[in-house]
Each structure stands twice: as C-alpha cells, then as structure tokens.
C-alpha positions as CSV (number, residue, x, y, z in Angstrom):
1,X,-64.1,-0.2,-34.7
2,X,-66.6,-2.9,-33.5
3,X,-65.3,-5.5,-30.9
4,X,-66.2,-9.1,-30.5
5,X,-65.5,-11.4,-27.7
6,X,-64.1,-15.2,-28.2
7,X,-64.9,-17.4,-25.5
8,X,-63.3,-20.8,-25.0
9,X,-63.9,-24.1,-22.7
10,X,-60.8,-26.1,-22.8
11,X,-61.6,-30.2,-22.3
12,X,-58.8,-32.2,-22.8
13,X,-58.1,-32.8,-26.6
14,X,-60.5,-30.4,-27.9
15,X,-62.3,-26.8,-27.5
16,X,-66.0,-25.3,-27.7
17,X,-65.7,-21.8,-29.1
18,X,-68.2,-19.2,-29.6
19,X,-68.1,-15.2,-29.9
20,X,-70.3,-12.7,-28.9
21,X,-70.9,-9.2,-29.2
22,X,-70.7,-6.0,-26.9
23,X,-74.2,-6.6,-26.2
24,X,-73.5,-10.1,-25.2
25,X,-75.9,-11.9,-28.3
26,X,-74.0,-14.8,-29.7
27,X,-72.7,-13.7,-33.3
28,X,-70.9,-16.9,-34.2
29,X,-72.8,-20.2,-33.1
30,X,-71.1,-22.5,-30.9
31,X,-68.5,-25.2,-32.7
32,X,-66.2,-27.5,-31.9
33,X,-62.2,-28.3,-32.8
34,X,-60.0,-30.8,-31.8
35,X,-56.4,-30.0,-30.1
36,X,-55.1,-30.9,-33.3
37,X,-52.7,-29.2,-36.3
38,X,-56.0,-29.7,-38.3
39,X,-58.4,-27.8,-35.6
40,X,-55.7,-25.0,-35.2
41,X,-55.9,-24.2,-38.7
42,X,-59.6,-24.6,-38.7
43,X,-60.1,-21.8,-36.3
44,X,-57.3,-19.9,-37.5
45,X,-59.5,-19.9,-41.0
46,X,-62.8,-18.8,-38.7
47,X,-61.2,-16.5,-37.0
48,X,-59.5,-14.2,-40.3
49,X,-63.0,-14.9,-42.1
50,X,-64.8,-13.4,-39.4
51,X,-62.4,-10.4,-39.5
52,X,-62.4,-9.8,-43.0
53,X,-66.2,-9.8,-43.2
54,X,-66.6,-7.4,-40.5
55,X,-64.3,-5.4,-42.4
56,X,-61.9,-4.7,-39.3
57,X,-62.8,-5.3,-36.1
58,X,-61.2,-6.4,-32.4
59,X,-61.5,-9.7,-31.1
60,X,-61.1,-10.4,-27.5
61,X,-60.2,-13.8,-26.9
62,X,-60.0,-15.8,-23.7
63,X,-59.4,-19.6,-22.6
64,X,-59.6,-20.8,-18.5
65,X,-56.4,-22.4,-16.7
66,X,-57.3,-26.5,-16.3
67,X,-54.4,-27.6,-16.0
68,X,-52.2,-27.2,-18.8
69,X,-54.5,-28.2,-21.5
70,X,-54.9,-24.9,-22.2
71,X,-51.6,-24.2,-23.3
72,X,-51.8,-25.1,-26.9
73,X,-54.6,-23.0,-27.6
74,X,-53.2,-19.9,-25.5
75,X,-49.9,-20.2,-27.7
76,X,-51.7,-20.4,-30.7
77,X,-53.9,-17.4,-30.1
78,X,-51.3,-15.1,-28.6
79,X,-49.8,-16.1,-32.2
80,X,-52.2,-14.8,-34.0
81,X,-51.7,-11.6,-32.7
82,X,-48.9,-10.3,-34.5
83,X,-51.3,-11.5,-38.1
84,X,-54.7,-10.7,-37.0
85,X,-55.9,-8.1,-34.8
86,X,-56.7,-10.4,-31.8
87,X,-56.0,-9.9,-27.9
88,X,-55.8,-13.2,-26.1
89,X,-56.0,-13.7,-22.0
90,X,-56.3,-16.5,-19.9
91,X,-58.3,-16.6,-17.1
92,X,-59.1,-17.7,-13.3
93,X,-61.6,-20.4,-13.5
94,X,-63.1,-18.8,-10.5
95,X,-64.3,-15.9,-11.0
96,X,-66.5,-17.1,-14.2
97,X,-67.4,-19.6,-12.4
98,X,-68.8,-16.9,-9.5
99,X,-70.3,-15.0,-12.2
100,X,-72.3,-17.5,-13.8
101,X,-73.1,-18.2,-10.0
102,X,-74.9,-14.5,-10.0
103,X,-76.5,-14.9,-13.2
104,X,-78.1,-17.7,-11.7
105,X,-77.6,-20.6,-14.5
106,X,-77.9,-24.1,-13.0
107,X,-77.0,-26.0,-16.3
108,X,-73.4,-26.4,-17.5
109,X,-72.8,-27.8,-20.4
110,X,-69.2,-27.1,-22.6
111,X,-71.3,-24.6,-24.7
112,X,-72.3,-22.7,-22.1
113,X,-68.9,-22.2,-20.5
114,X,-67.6,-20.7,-23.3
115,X,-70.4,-18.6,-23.1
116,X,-69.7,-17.6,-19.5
117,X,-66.7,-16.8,-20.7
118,X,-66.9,-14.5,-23.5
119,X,-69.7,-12.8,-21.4
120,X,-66.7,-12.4,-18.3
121,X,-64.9,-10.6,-20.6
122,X,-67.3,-8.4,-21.4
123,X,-68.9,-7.6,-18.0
124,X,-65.4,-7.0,-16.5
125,X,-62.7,-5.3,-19.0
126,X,-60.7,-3.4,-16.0
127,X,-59.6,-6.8,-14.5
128,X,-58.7,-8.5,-17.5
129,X,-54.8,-8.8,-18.5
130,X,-54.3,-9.7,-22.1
131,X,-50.9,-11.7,-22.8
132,X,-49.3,-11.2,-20.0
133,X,-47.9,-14.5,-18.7
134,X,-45.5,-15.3,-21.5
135,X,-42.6,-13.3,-19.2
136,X,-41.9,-16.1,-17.4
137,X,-43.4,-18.9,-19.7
138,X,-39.8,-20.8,-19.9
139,X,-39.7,-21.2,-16.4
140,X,-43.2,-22.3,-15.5
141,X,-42.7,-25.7,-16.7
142,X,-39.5,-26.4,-14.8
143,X,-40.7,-25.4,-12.0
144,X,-43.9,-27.4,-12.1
145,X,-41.9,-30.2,-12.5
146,X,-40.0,-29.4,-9.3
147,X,-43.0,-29.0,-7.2
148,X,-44.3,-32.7,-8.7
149,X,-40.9,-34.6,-7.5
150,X,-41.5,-32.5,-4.2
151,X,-44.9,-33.7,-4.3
152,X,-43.9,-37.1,-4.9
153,X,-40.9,-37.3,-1.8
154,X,-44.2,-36.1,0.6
155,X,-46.0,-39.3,-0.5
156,X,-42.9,-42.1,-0.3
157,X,-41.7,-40.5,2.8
158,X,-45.3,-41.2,4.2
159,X,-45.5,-44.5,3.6
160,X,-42.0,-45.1,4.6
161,X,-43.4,-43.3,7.9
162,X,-46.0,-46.2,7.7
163,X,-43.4,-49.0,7.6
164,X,-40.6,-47.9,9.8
165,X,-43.5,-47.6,12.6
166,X,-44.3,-51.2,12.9
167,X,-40.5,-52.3,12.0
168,X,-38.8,-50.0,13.6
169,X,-40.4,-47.1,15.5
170,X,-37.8,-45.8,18.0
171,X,-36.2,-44.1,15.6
172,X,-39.2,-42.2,14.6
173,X,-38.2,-39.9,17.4
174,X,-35.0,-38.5,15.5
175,X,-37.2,-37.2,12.8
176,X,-40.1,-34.7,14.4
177,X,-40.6,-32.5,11.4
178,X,-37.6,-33.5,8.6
179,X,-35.8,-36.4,7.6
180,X,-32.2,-36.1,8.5
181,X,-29.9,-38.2,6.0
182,X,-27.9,-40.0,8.4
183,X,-31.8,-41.6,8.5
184,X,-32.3,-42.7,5.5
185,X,-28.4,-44.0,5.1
186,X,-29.1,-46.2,8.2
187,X,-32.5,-47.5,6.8
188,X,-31.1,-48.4,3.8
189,X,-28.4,-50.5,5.3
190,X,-30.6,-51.8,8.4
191,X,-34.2,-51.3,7.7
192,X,-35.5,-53.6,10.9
193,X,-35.0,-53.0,14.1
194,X,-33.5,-57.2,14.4
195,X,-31.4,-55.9,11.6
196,X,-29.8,-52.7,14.0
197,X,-29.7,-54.7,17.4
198,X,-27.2,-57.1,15.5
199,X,-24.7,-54.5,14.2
200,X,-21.7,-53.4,15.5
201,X,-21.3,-50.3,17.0
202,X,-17.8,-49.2,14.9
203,X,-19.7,-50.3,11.8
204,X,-22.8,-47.7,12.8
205,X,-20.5,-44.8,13.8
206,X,-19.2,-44.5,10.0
207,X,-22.7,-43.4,8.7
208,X,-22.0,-39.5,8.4
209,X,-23.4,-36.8,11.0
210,X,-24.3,-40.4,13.3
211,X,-22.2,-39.8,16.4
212,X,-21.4,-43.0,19.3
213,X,-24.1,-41.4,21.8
214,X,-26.3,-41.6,19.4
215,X,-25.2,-44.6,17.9
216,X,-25.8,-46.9,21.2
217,X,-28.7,-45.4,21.9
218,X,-30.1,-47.0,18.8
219,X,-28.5,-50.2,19.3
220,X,-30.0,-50.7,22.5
221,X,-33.3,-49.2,22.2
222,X,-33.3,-51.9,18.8
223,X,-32.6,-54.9,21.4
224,X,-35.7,-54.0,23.3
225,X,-37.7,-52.6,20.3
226,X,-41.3,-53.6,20.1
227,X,-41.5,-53.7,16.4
228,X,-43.9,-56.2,15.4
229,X,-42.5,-56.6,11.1
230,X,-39.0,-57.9,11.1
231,X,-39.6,-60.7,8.1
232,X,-37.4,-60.5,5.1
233,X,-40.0,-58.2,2.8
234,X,-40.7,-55.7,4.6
235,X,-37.2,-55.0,5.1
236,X,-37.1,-55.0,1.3
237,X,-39.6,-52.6,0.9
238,X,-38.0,-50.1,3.5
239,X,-34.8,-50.5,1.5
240,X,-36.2,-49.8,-1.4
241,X,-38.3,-46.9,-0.7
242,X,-35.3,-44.9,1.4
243,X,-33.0,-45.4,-1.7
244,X,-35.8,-43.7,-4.2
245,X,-36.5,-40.7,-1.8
246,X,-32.5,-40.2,-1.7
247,X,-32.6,-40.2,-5.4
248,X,-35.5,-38.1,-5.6
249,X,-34.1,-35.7,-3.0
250,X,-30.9,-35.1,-5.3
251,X,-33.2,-34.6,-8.4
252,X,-34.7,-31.8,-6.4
253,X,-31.3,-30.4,-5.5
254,X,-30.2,-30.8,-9.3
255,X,-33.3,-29.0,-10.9
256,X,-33.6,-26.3,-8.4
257,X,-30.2,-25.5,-9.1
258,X,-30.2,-25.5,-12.6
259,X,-33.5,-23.5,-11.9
260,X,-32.0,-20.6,-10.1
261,X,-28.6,-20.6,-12.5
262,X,-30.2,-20.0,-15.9
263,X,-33.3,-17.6,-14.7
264,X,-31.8,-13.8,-15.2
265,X,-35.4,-12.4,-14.4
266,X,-34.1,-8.5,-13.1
267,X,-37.3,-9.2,-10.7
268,X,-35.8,-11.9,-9.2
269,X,-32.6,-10.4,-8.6
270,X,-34.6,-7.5,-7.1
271,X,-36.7,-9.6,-4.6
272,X,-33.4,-11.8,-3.0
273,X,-31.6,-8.4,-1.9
274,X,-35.0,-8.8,0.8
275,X,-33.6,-10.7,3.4
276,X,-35.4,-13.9,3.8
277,X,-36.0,-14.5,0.3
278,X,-34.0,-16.5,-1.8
279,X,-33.9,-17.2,-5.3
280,X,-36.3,-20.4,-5.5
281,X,-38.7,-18.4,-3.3
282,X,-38.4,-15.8,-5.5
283,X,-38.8,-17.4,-8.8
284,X,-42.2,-18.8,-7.1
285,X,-43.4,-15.2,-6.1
286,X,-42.9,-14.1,-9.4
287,X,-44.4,-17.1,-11.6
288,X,-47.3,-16.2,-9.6
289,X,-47.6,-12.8,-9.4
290,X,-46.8,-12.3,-12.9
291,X,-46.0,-8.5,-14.0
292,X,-46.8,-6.3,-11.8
293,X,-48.6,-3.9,-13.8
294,X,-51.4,-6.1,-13.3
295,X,-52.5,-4.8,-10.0
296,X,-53.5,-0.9,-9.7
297,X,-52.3,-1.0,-5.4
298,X,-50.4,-3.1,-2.8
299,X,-54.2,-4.2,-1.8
300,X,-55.2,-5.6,-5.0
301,X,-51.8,-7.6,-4.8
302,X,-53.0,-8.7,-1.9
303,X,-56.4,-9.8,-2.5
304,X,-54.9,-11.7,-5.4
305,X,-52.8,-13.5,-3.0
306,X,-55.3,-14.1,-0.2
307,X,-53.6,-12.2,2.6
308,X,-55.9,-9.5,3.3
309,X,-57.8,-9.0,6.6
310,X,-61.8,-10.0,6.3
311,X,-64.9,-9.4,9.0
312,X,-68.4,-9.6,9.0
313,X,-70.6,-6.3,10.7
314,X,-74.3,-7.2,9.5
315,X,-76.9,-5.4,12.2
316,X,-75.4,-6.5,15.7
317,X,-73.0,-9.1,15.1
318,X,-69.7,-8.0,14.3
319,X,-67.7,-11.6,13.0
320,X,-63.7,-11.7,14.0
321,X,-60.7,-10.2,12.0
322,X,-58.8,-13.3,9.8
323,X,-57.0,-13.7,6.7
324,X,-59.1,-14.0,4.0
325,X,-57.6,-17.4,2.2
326,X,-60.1,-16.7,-1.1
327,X,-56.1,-16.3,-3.8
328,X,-53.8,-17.9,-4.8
329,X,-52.8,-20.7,-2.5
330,X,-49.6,-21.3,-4.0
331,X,-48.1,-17.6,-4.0
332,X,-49.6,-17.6,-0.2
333,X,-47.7,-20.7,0.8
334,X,-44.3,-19.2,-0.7
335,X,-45.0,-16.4,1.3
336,X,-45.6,-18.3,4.7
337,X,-42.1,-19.5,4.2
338,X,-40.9,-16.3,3.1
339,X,-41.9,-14.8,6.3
340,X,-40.9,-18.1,8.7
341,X,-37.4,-17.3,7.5
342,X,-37.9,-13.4,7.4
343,X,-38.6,-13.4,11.1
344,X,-35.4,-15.1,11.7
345,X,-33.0,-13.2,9.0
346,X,-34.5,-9.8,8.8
347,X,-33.8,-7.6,11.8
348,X,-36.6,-5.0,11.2
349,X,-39.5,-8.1,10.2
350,X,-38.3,-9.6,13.5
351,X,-39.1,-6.2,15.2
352,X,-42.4,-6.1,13.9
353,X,-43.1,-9.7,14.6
354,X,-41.9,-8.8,18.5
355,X,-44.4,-6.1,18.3
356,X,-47.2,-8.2,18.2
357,X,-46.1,-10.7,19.8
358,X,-46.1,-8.4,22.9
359,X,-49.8,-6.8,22.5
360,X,-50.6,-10.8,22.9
361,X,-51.0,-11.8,19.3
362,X,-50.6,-15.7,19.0
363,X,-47.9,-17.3,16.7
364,X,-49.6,-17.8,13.4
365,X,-51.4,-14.6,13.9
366,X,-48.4,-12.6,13.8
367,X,-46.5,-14.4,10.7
368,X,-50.2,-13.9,8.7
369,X,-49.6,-9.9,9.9
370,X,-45.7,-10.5,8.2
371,X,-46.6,-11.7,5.4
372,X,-49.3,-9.0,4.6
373,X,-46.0,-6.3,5.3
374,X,-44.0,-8.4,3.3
375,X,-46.1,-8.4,0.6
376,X,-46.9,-4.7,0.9
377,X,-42.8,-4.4,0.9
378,X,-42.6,-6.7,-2.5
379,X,-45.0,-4.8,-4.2
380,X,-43.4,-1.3,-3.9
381,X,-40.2,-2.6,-4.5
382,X,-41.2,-4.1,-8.1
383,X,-43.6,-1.4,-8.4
384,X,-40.7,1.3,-8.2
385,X,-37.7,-1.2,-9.4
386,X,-35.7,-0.7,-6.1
387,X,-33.3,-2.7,-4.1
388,X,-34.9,-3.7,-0.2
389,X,-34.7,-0.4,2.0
390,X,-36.2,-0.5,5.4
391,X,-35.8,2.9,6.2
392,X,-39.1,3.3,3.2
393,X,-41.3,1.2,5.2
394,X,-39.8,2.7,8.1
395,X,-41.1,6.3,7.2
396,X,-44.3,5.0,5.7
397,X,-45.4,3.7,9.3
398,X,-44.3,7.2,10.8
399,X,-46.2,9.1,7.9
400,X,-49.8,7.1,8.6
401,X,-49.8,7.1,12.7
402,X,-49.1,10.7,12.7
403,X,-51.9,10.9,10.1
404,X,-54.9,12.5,11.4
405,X,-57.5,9.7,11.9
406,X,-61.0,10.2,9.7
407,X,-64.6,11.0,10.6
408,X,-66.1,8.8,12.4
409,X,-68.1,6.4,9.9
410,X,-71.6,6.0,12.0
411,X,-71.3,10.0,12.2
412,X,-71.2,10.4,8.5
413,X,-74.4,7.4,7.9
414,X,-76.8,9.1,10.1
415,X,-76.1,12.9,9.0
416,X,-79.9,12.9,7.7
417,X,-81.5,11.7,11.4
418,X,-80.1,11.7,14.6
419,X,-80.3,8.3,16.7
420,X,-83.8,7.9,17.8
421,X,-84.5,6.5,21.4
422,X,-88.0,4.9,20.2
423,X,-86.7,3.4,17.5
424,X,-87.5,-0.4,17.7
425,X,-83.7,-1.8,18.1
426,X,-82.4,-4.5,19.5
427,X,-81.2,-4.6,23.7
428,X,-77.6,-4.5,21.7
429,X,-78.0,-1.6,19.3
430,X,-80.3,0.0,22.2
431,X,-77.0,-0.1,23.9
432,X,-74.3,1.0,21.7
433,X,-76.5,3.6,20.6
434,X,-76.7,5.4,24.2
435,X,-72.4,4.6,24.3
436,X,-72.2,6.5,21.2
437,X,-74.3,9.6,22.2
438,X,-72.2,9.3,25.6
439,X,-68.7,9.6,23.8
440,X,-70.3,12.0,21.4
441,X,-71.7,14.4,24.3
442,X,-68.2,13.9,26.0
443,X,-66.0,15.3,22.8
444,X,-68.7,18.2,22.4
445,X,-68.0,19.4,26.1
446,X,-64.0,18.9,25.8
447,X,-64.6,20.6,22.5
448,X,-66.3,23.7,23.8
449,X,-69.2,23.3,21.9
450,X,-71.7,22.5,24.7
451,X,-71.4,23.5,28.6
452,X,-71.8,20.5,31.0
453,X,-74.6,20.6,33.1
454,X,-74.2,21.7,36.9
455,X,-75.5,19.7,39.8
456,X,-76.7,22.8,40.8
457,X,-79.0,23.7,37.9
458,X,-80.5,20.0,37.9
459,X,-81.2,20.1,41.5
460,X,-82.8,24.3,41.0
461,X,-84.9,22.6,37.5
462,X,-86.0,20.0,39.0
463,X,-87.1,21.5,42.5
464,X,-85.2,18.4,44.6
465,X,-85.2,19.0,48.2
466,X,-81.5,19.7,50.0
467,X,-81.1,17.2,52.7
C-alpha cells in the first residue's frame, strides 16, 4: 500500500495544503481553503478523490501548533479517520523550522511551509505521534484560560506596583515577592498615603490578618511619607485597579477549583501521591507531556522538557555542564515549582538536595539537578502505572554506583595509533596527552602488567657516576 504525506501551514482563517510522495515529489499541487464549513468539505472531497484514485493508499497528514488556529483543522482531520484511511499529527513548529534550516532554503512563503512539512514527516517517521493529544483535549482549553487571567493579575499588579510607589511607597516593603490581601483591602479603602496618615487606628485594625504593630507602623510612616501623587485620580486609579486584581484573584481560585474537581485523569491521580505535586501542577505536567508512550526513555522525556545536562568538548576547549533550556518551557516551569515545593515536602528530594548542597553546588544548581530526578521519578511512575515509592529510586542509585564504570572513551578512539609525541598539538593537548600516558603507565604497573623501572637499572643503563 503506497503512502502519501499531507502537509499543512495554518494562517489564521485559512490553509495551504499540498501532498507528497515517499520520495518527497509533490503529487498534489499546492491549494488553498478557507477555515470555513465550505473549505472543510472542499478538502474533505480532495482528500477521498485522491484516495479512491490511488485505489487505497495511506495518507499522513500533519498541521503546526500557532496558536490555536490549528485546532479546527486538526479536529477535522483526526475526523476523517474513522471514514478514510488518514493519520493526522500535529507538530512542533521547531523542529521543521530547524530542518528547513539544514536544507538550506532562505525563502518562506505559505507554500513552502507546507512543503517543509510534509517533507518532516517523511524524513523523520520514528518521532512523529499521530493523534495523540485528544486525551486531554477537554482540559487544554480551561486551563489556557487560567494561565491568561494569571497572566493578566502579573500585568495589573505591575502597574499597581507603579502607582503605589510614587503615592504610597512605604508599604512596598510588606510585599517582597507576593501580595498579601490585608494589602490590597487597605489600598482599596486608602489608596494615598494622605489618605492612611488621616485614619484612625481602631478603624485600620479591622482589616483581616492587619494586626496594631503593624497598623501604627503604617500610620506613622504615612505622616512622614514622601509620596509625591496624593491628588484625587490617582487615588482613583489605585482603587480601581486593587478591586479588579481581587476579582481576578477569586476567578483564579474559582476555575482552578472547578479545574481540579471534574478532571478524573488516572495520571493525575498517580502524579499527586508524589509529594510536592498537587493536582493543578499535575494537570500542567500532563497537558504537556501528553501520553507517555510518546517517549522510548526517561532521557527523551527529558530532552522534551529541556532539563537535560549539555557541554561543549571540540579539540581543547571543554564548555561548562548546564541545563539545556532547548523544550518545553512551560512543562519546565511546572517543574521548577514542582521541585521548590518538593525540597520542602519530600523528605528523600530534600536529601538529595542536601547532597549537593554540601559538595558546594549553588542554589539554582541543585533544584535544576531535582528537577531532572523528579522527572526521571515521573516518568517511571506513568511508565509502570505505580503509586510514588522512594525505596525504587532508592535501589536504582545503589544498582548504578556499584555498577562497574566503562572503558575509558579516549582508550577505545585511539585503538588504531598510540598517542604520538611529534604530533603537531597544541601546549594543551601536548599536555593532557603526557597526563594520560602517566595514569595509563600507573594502572599498568598496579595491574601487573609492566614492572616499574628501578633507580638502579637507570643509573647501570645510563652509566651515571655514584657521588
């Protein structure tokens, strides 16, 4: 059975399609359909035309991820499948953009990226996952719109930052890193710091979590504030603002809840009986990761996610040890948090985290370390569909340091010539060169293979007068 490959560039409101061959020749031209109930049953028409006159074949269709605006078209292909014989996918911008990178076209046009596509699918088959992100398709959208009202609250509550510093900027110092409420109760009722020097301190002491020390500290540092706003508007704005990041903040709490109440996902239930994962963090993980049939090892899980270590050895420069950062940056923040509350909840992670902590490992150094174990830990938990055990990981560790350690690398590259002393290296390679023959001439002796040579029998060789 022949198999053809459908490529599609998704713009907003319409799509270029083509299809191509094994071989990677164009067998349907390029065309064009709108996002419309008329355009999807234009190419539904194409695409059962095509099949029936190549009297039963495969087609191997795949759209990018921009945004959303691929959706309609995904749905409608994954649709198909159960009429036509059709395997739809969609796919990371990135790598066809990296490919086309290789093949070294400078031009893009909408044709050509659905050509870049098709041809991705062909080139690589083994990292392609067809239909495979409907699972959690009623959850996605909720949870998109929780991280845009999240998004939102970080831009209000920087401009109310903004405002508070010029109108009233002593009590910038009660929120370092997160907004108490208490805060924005008291900017909503006095939003300048004229406003706060006037009240009464019973009146102030009814806000909730506000106590009197606290209280009269305000009050007087407002009598001697430097605030340079006090007129009438900017205290309007300030009101105005705290009252829709409140609201916002309880349509986060009222989403999220309703969020982790109706998703039964077994996966998620698996992942919070880690400690230091709950269920929104969990829901995250999983919307991003997906199934996880879709990755062959813990490492590809990894890569996927951006987590895994990365240097540079090119002649004499060896480049330093860091997280790679090339995934997905979502999954890899929901996993910075993960750990962050891991270290503090999980008595084993802690452990670890104390571990290197102690060989002199700085702070973020160590949680990017926990969050590569933690990840490791999710996948063999969803990978074997078991409940959070630390005794596994436990025995894993024990099983690869009493492991026997490999043959040397360098060894192995220069079985066909021995290092040469004339060869015309570098002062650096001259020198780790003679430190590798050193250590290799120092296992040989404790080895028994070679004898070590006497004083005696160099001074006899080489005739040296005895003094």
């Amino acid at each position: 059975m022949k198999n053809f490959y459908l490529g599609g560039d998704v713009s907003k409101g319409y799509c270029d399609f083509v299809i191509l061959d094994k071989n990677k020749k164009i067998v349907l031209k390029n065309f064009q359909l709108d996002d419309t109930h008329t355009g999807h049953k234009q190419l539904k028409e194409i695409l059962t035309d095509f099949i029936n006159n190549q009297k039963g074949c495969n087609i191997y269709a795949a759209v990018e991820s921009t945004g959303g605006y691929e959706n309609n078209w995904y749905k409608m292909l994954c649709d198909l499948q159960s009429k036509l014989s059709i395997f739809t996918a969609r796919l990371n911008p990135l790598g066809v953009h990296h490919t086309a990178k290789a093949e070294l076209r400078r031009n893009k046009t909408d044709k050509s990226s659905a050509y870049n596509v098709a041809e991705y699918l062909i080139s690589y088959p083994e990292v392609v996952r067809y239909n495979n992100e409907r699972y959690f398709e009623s959850l996605r959208r909720q949870w998109k719109f929780v991280k845009m009202l999240k998004k939102h609250k970080i831009g209000l509550m920087a401009q109310l930052e903004s405002l508070v510093y010029v109108a009233n900027p002593d009590i910038m110092a009660y929120w370092k890193e997160k907004m108490p409420e208490w805060v924005l109760i008291l900017l909503s009722k006095y939003p300048t710091a004229r406003e706060l020097s006037r009240v009464r301190l019973d009146s102030l002491v009814k806000i909730p979590y506000l106590s009197r020390e606290k209280a009269e500290a305000l009050i007087k540092a407002a009598k001697r504030s430097v605030a340079s706003s006090i007129d009438e508007n900017m205290a309007y704005l300030i009101k105005s603002l705290a009252a829709e990041i409140k609201a916002l903040t309880n349509s986060i709490k009222t989403q999220s809840f309703y969020m982790e109440n109706s998703c039964n996902l077994p996966e998620v239930e698996l992942l919070t009986s880690f400690p230091g994962i709950g269920k929104t963090s969990a829901i995250g993980l999983m919307l991003e990761i997906g199934t996880i049939d879709r990755f062959s090892s813990s490492k590809a899980l990894a890569a996927f996610v951006g987590v895994h270590p990365v240097y540079k050895e090119s002649g004499d420069g060896i480049g330093g040890i860091r997280m790679s950062k090339q995934g997905r940056k979502e999954a890899r923040w929901t996993l910075f948090l993960i750990a962050r509350s891991a270290i503090v909840h999980n008595p084993y992670i802690r452990t670890i985290y104390e571990e290197y902590q102690k060989k002199g490992k700085c702070k973020m150094s160590s949680i990017g370390i926990i969050m590569h174990k933690i990840l490791r830990i999710i996948y063999g938990m969803l990978k074997t569909n078991t409940t959070y055990d630390p005794n596994i990981d436990c025995n894993n560790r024990t099983k690869i340091q009493n492991k026997e350690p490999k043959n040397n690398k360098n060894k192995e590259s220069r079985r066909y010539q021995k290092l040469d002393d004339k060869a015309p290296v570098s002062r650096r390679q001259r020198r780790k060169r003679k430190e590798q023959e050193t250590s290799q001439n120092g296992s040989a002796i404790e080895c028994g293979i070679i004898n070590p040579v006497q004083k005696k029998d160099i001074i006899e060789r080489e005739n040296i007068p005895i003094y």
